[in-house]
RODRENDREN-943189 format. One record per atom (N, C-alpha, C, O, CB): residue in one letter; x, y, z. Coordinates in steps of 0.1 Angstrom, whole numbers, plus 5000, padded with zeros to 4 digits. Glycine has a CB too. Example, Ala and Ser with C-alpha at 12.3 -4.5 7.8 and 13.67 -1.06 7.14 Angstrom:
a513249435078;a512349555078;a513249675078;a514249675085;a511349555090;s512849785071;s513749895071;s512950005079;s513450115080;s514149945057;
END
This chain:
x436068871523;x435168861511;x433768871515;x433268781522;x435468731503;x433068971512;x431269011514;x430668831509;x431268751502;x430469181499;x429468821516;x428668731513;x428268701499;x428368601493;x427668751520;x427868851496;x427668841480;x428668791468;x428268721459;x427368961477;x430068841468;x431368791461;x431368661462;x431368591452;x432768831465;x431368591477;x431068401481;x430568351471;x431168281463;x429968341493;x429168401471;x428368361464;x428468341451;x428068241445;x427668421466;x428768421446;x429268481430;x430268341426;x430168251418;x430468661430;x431168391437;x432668241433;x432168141435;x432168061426;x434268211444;x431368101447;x430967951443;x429967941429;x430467861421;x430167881458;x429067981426;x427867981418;x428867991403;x428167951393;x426668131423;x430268031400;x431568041393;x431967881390;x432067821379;x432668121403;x432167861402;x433167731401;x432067601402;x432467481400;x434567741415;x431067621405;x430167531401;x429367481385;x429267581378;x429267581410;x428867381379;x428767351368;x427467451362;x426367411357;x428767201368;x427867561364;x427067641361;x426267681344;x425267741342;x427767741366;x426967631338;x426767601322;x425667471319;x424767471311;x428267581315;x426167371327;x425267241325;x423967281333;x422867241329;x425967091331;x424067341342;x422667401348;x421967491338;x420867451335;x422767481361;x422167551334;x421867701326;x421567601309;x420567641302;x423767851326;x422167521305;x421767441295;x420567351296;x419867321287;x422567371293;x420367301311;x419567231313;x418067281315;x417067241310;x420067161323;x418167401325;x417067541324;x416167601311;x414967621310;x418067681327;x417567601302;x416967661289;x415867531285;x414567551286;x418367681276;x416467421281;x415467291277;x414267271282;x413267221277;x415867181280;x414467321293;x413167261303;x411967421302;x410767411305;x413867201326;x412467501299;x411667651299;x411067641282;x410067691279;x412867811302;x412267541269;x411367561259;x410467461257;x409667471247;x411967581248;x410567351264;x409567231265;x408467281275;x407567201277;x410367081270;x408467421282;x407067451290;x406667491278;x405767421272;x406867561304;x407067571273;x407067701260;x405767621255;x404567611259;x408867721245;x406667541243;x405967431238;x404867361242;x403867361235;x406667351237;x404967281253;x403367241258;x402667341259;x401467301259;x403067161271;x402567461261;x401667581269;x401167631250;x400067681248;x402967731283;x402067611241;x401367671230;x400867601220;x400567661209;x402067741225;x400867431224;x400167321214;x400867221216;x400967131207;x400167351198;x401467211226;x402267071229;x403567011221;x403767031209;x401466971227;x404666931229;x405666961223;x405666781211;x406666751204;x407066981239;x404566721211;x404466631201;x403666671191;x402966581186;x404266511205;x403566841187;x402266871176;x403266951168;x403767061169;x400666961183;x403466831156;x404066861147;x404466991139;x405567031136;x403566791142;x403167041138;x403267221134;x403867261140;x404867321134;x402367311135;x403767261159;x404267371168;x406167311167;x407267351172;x403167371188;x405867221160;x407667171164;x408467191149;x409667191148;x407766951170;x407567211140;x408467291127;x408167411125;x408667471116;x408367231113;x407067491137;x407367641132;x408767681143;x409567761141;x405767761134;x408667591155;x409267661166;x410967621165;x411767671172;x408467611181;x411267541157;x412567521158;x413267371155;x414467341158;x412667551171;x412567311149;x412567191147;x413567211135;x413767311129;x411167121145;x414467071133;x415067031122;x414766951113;x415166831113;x415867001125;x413767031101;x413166901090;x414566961077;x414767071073;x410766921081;x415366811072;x415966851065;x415566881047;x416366871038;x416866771068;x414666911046;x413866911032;x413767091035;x414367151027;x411866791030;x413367141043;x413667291043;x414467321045;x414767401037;x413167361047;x415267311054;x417167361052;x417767371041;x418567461037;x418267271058;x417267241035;x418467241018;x417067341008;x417467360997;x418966981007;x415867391009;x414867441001;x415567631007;x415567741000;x412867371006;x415967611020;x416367741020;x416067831025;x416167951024;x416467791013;x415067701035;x413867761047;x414367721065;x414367601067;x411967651044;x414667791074;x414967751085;x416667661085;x416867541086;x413567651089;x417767781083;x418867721084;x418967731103;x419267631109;x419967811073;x418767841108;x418767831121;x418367721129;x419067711138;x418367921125;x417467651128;x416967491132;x417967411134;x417867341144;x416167411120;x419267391127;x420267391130;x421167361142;x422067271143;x420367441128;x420467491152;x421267541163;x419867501174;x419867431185;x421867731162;x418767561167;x417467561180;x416967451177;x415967441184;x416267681182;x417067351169;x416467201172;x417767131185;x417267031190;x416367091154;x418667161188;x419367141202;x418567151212;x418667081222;x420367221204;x417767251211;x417067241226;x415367231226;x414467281233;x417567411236;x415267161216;x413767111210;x413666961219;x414566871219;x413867091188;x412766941224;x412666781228;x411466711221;x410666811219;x412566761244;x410966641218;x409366591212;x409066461223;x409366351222;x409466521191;x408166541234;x407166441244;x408066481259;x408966561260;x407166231239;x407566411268;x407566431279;x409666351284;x410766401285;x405866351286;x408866191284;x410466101280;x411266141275;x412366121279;x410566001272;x411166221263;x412566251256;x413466331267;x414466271272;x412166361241;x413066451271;x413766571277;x413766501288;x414766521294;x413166711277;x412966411293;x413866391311;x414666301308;x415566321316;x412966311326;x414966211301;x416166111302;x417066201292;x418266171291;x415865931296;x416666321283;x418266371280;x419066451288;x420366471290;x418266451269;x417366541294;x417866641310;x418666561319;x419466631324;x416466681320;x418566431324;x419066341335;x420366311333;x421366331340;x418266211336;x420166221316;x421966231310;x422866321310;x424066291312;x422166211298;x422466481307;x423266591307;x423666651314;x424666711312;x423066661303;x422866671328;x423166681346;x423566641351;x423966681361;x422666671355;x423766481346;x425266451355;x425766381348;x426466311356;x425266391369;x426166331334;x427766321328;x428066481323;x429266511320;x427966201313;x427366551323;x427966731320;x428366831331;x429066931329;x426766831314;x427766781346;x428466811354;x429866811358;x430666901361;x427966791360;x429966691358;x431566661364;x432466661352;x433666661355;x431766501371;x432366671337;x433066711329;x433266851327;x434366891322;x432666651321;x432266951332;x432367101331;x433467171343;x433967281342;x430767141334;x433467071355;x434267071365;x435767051362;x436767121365;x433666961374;x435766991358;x437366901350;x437966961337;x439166941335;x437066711345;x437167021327;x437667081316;x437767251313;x438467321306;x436967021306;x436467281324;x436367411329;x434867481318;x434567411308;x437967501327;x434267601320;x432867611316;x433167641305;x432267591298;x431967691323;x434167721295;x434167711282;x434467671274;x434167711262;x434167751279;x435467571277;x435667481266;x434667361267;x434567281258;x437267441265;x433967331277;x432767241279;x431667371273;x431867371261;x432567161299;x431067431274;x430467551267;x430767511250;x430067431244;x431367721272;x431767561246;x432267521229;x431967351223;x431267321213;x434167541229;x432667271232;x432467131231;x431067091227;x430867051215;x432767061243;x429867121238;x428667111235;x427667151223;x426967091214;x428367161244;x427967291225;x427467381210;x427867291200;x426967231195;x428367541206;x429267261195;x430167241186;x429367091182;x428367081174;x431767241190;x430067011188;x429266911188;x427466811182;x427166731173;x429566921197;x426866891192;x425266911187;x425367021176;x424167041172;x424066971202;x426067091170;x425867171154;x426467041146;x426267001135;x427067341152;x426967001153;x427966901138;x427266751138;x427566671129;x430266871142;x426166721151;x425166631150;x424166641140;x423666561131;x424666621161;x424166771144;x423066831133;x423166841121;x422166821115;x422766931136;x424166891114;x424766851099;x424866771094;x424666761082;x425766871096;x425166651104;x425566521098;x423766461096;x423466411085;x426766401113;x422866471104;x421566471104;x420766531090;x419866491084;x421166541117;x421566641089;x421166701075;x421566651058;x421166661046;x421666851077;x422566591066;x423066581053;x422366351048;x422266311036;x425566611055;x422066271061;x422166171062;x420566101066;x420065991065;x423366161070;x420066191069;x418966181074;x418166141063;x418766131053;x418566281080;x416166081062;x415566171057;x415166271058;x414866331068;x415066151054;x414866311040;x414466481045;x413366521047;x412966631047;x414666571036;x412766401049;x411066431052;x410666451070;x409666491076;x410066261044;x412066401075;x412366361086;x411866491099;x411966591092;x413866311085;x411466531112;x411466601118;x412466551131;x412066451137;x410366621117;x413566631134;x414866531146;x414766631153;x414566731146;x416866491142;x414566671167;x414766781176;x416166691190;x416766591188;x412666841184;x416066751199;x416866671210;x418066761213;x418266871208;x417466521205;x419166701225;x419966731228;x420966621228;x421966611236;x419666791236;x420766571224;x420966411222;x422466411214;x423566391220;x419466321210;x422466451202;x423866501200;x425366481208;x426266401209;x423666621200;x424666661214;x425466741220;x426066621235;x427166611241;x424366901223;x424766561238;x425366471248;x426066371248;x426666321258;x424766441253;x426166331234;x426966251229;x428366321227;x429366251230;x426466201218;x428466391223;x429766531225;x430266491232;x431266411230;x429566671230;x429666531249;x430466491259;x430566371264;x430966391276;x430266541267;x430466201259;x430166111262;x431666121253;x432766091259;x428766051261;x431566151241;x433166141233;x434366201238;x435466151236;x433166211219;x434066331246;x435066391250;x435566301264;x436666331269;x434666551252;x434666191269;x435366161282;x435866021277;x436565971286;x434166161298;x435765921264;x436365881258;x437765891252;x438565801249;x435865871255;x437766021251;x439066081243;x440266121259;x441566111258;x438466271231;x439766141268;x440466131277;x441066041286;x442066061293;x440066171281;x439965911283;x440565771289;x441365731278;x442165651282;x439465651293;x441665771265;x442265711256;x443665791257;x444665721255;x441365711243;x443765931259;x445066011262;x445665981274;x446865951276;x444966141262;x444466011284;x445666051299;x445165931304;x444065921311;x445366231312;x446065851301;x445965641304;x446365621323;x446165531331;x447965521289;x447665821322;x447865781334;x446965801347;x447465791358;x448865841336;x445865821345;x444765851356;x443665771353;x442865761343;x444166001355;x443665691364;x442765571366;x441665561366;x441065461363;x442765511374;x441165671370;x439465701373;x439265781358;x438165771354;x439065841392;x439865841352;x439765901339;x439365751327;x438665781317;x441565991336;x439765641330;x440265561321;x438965431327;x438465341319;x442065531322;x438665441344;x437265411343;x435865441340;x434865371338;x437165381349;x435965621340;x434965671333;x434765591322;x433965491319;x435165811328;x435765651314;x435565621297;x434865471296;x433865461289;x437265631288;x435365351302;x434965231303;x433565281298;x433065281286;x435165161317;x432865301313;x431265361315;x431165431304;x430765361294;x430965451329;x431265521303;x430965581288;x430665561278;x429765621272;x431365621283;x431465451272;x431565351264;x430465241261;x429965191251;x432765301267;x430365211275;x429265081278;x428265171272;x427665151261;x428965011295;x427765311280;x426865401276;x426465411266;x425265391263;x427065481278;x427765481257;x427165481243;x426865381233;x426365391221;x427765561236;x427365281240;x427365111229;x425765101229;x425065111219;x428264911239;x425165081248;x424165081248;x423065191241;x421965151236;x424065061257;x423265281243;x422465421236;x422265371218;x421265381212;x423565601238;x423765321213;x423665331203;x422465181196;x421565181188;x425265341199;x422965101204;x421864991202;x420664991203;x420064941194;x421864901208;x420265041211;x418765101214;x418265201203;x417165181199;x418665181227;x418965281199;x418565371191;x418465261180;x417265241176;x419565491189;x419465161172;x419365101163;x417765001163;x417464971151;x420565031163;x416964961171;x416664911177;x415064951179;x414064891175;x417564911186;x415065071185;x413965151186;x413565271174;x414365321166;x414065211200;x412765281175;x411765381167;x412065521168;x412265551180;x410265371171;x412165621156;x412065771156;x413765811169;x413965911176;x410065821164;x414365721168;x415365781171;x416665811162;x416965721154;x415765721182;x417365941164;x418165971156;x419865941155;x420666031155;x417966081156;x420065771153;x420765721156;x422265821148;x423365801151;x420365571155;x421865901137;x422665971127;x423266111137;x424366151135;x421566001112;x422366161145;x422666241153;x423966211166;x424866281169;x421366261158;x423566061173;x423966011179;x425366021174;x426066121175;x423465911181;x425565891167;x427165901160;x427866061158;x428866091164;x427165831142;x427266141149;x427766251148;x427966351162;x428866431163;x426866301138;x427266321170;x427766421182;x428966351188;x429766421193;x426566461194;x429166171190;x430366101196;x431866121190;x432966141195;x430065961195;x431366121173;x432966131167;x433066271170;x434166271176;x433366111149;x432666371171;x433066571169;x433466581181;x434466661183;x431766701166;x432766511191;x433066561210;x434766471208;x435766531210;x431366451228;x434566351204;x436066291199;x436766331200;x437566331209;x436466261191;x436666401186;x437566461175;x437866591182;x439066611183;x436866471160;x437166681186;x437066831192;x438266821205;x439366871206;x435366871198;x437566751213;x438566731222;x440366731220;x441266811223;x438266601225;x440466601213;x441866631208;x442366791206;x443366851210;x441966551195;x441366851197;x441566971193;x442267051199;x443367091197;x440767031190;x441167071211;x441167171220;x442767141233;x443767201235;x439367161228;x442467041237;x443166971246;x443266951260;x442267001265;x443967001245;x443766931267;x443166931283;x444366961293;x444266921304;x442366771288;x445667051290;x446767091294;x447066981310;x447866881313;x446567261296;x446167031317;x446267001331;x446166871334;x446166831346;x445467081338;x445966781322;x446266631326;x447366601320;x448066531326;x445266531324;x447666661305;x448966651298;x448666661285;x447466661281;x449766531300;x449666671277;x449766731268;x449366631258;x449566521260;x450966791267;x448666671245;x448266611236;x449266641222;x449666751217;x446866641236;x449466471218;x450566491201;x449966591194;x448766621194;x450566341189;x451266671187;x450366741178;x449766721168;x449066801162;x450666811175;x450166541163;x449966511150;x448066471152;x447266461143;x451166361143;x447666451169;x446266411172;x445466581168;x444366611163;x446066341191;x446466671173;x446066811170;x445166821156;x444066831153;x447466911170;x446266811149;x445866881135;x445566741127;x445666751115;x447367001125;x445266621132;x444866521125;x443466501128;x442766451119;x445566421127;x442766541142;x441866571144;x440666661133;x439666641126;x442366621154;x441866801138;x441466921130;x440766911115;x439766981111;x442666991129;x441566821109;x441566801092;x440066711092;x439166731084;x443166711083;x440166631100;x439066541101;x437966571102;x437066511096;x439166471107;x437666681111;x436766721115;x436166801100;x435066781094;x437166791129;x437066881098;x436766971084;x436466931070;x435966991061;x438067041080;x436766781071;x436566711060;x435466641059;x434966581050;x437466651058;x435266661069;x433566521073;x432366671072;x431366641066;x433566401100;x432266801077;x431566911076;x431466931063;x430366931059;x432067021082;x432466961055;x432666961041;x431966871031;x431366891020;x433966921039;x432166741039;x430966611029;x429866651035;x428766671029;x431066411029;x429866661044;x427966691049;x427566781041;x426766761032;x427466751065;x428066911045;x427567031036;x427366971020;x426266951017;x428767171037;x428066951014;x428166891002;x426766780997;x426266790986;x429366831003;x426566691007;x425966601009;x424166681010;x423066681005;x426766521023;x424766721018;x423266821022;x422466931011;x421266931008;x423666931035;x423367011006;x423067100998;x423167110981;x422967200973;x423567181003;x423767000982;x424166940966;x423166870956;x423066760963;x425266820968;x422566860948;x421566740947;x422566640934;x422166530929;x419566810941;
END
């Protein structure tokens, strides 16, 4: 095998998605300071920000998707960058790059809904914060299925402690989007089941499509919630 193919396969089988997620963040937070800074309000609702008072007016549905990789200040993005590099590494390793790819997206979209629909709407929420909670749920949902793998079932422990603490803090502290939080833990949850993880074992199908419905039904009140007056 040429040097170059090596290369290719390892750079493959490495967590190449949590890098490439993490890249993107840190290139729109230069973006941002280089064009008015990433705590100047304007530059953070023309550029991508999620205020839910214009989503439901019918302005900036995409915000949605690009307040995921919005951070507001310097702190925010290194402790979300720090969290996502390495509990997204070794989960991208273990579930493989696209269904950790889907999980993420999925997840931070359905943080974000739940944010839209629960929030105020006067509110401005950017982050990745969500989505990281996504995968904080998905390694929960694994200590909770595959009981037979020990190190699977002490993650989750950690995880758990993680998000207890994240969640308290958020309760706790100022301008955090504790609504985001929850919403990216139940969906990474809930998604999980969905999807499934074969290669540790097989998941009931009644978690399958009980999942499934759940997930659909909680999108459903948000949307509802959100765009309804």
């Amino acid at each position: 095998m040429s040097d170059q193919k090596q290369l290719l396969k390892r750079l493959y089988e490495g967590p190449f998605v949590t890098q490439t997620i993490v890249g993107i963040n840190i290139l729109v937070f230069l973006w941002l300071t280089l064009i008015g800074g990433s705590t100047n309000i304007s530059v953070l609702v023309t550029h991508g920000a999620l205020v839910p008072v214009l989503v439901q007016n019918g302005q900036g549905l995409w915000t949605i998707f690009t307040s995921m990789f919005i951070h507001i200040g310097f702190e925010h993005i290194l402790f979300n960058m720090i969290a996502l590099y390495f509990i997204g590494r070794l989960l991208e390793r273990m579930i493989g790059h696209w269904k950790f790819v889907l999980i993420y997206i999925f997840s931070g979209l359905f943080a974000n809904l739940a944010s839209l629909a629960l929030s105020n709407p006067n509110s401005i929420s950017a982050g990745a914060s969500g989505a990281i909670f996504g995968i904080i749920g998905v390694w929960l949902m694994m200590a909770e299925q595959y009981r037979e793998y020990p190190a699977l079932i002490d993650m989750g422990k950690q995880m758990l402690l993680f998000s207890v603490l994240g969640l308290i803090s958020g309760l706790l502290g100022t301008n955090v989007n504790i609504i985001a939080h929850l919403g990216g833990l139940v969906s990474g949850f809930l998604i999980a089941y969905v999807i499934g993880f074969p290669k540790f074992g097989k998941v009931p199908t009644w978690k399958h499509i009980g999942s499934a419905i759940l997930i659909v039904l909680m999108m459903i009140a948000f949307c509802k919630l959100a765009f309804t007056s």
